[in-house]
C-alpha positions, -999 to +999 in steps of 0.1 A: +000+000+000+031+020+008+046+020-025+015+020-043+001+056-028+034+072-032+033+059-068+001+078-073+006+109-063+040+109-079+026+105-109+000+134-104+025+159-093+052+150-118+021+157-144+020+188-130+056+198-129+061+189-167+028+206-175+045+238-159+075+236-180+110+253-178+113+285-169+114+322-189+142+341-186+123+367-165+113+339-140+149+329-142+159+363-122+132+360-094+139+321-089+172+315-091+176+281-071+142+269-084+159+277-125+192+258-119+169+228-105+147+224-136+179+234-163+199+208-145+170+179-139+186+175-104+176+185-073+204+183-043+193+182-006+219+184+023+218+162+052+239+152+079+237+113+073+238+101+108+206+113+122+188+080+122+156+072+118+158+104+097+184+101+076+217+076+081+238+049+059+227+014+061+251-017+061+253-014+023+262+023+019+227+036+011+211+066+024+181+052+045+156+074+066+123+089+065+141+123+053+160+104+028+124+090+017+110+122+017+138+138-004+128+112-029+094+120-029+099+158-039+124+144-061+100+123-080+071+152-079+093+176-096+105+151-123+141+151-114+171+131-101+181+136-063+218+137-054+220+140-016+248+156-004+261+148+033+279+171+059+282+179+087+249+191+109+270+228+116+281+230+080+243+224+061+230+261+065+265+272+052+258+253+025+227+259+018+235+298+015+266+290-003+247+276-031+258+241-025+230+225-021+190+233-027+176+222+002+184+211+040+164+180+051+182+173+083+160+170+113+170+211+110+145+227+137+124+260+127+143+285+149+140+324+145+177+331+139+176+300+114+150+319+098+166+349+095+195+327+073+169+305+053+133+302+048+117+270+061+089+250+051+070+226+073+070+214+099+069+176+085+070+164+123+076+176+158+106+166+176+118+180+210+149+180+236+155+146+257+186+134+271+203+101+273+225+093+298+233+058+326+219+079+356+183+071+363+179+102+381+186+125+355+165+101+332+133+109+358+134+147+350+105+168+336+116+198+330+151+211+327+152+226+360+154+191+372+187+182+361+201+201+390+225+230+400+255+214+399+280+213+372+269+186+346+289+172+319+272+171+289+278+169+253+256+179+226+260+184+185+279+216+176+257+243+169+226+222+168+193+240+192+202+210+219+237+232+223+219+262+228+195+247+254+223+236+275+241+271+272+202+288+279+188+268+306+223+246+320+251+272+317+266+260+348+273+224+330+310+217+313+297+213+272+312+194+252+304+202+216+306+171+184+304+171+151+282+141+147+262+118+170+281+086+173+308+108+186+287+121+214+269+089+218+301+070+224+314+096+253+281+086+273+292+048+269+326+052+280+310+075+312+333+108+295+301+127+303+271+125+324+245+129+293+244+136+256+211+165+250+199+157+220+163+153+200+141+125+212+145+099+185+181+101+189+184+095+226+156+065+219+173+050+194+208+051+212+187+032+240+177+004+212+214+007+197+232-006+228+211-029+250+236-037+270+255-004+277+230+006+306+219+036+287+182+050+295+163+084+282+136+106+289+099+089+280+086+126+268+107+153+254+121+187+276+106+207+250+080+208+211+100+219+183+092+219+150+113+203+121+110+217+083+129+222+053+153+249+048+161+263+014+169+300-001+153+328+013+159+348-021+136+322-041+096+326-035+092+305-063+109+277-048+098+279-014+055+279-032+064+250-048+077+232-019+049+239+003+024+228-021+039+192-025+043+189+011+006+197+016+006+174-013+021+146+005+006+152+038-029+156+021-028+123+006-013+106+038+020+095+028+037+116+055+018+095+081+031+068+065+067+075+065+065+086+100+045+055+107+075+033+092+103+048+107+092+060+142+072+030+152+083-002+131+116-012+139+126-033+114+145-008+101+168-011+126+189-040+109+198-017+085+217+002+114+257-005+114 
């Protein structure tokens, strides 16, 4: 059912993206980003790769991940190929505003001085802070008041919103700033830190990762953030054309789907490496 629904509505909004055809010159000047996409037939989205169930490599190489799916759902609806280009979380709004890549589908949260970089589209689902850590105390907190006065060690992905919570609401904890999750995860294994703040799925899925390295999280999030698409704030083409095949896709139910298969079936988790 899965594959058939996406099929559908694939091939009703590809009909409407070669209906629309390629840009005038004219259009050309007001949608720069949304131009190079249709001359080139390719449309590149950054992502950090290691944000699992979002977006990660399996055990064969492949991109996996309800982003990556998603990706390849606007692909398909605008009638051209995806090239997905990974980096580092701090380095995909850079990027982006470089001109390297289109579009940032990386569990990015909507933020207002992200917004003030990019425009954002969305949200496609709502995430929020949690924390995973071996200390069933700090695992029992509510709110982040709970996770004391005293100086912490935490680590959390570099320039990610989980780094700015610790520095809003923690400042008295020692930070230790990664550049990717298995980094971070790993320093809570070896007890190099008291937790790792990061968005729920993660800390859940570090939980399922490593059964037997005595590693717990929060059962609700700290915090309700929302997660979208970021893409050139100079192109209101682009950014209309986005929105309308994500209400597309959420219309027609195969967001629910996606988060359906990657947030409550874990098969996907043999894929992990």
């Amino acid at each position: 059912m899965y594959r058939t629904l996406a099929e559908r509505i694939v091939i009703l909004l590809v009909g409407v993206g070669i209906a629309c055809g390629a840009p005038a010159p004219a259009e050309s000047e007001r949608s720069p980003t949304l131009t190079r996409i249709v001359e080139s037939g390719q449309l590149r989205v950054g992502m950090s790769g290691d944000q699992a169930p979002l977006n990660f490599r399996g055990r064969s190489g492949k991109m996996l991940g309800l982003e990556v799916e998603l990706s390849e759902a606007l692909a398909r609806s605008m009638a051209v190929e995806l090239e997905i280009v990974t980096k580092p979380f701090a380095d995909l709004l850079p990027a982006l505003e470089a001109g390297e890549v289109d579009l940032v589908i990386s569990g990015m949260t909507i933020t207002p001085e992200r917004n003030l970089r990019a425009a954002f589209v969305g949200p496609y689902f709502i995430s929020g802070k949690s924390i995973l850590t071996k200390s069933e105390v700090l695992a029992r907190a509510d709110e982040a008041s709970d996770l004391g006065e005293t100086s912490l060690k935490l680590v959390a992905l570099r320039d990610s919103t989980s780094e700015r919570f610790v520095k809003v609401f923690l400042p008295q904890a020692q930070l230790t700033a990664t550049e990717d999750y298995d980094s971070a995860v790993a320093m809570v294994v070896k007890d190099e830190v008291d937790a790792l703040v990061a968005d729920f799925p993660v800390c859940l899925l570090s939980v399922l990762r490593y059964p037997d390295a005595g590693l717990t999280a929060l059962t609700t999030p700290l915090t309700l953030e929302p997660i979208g698409i970021a893409l050139a704030p100079d192109d209101p083409l682009l950014l209309n054309l986005v929105e309308n095949y994500l209400a597309a896709l959420q219309g027609t139910g195969l967001l629910e789907l996606l988060r359906k298969r990657w947030f409550e079936s874990g098969a996907w988790l043999a894929e992990l490496p």
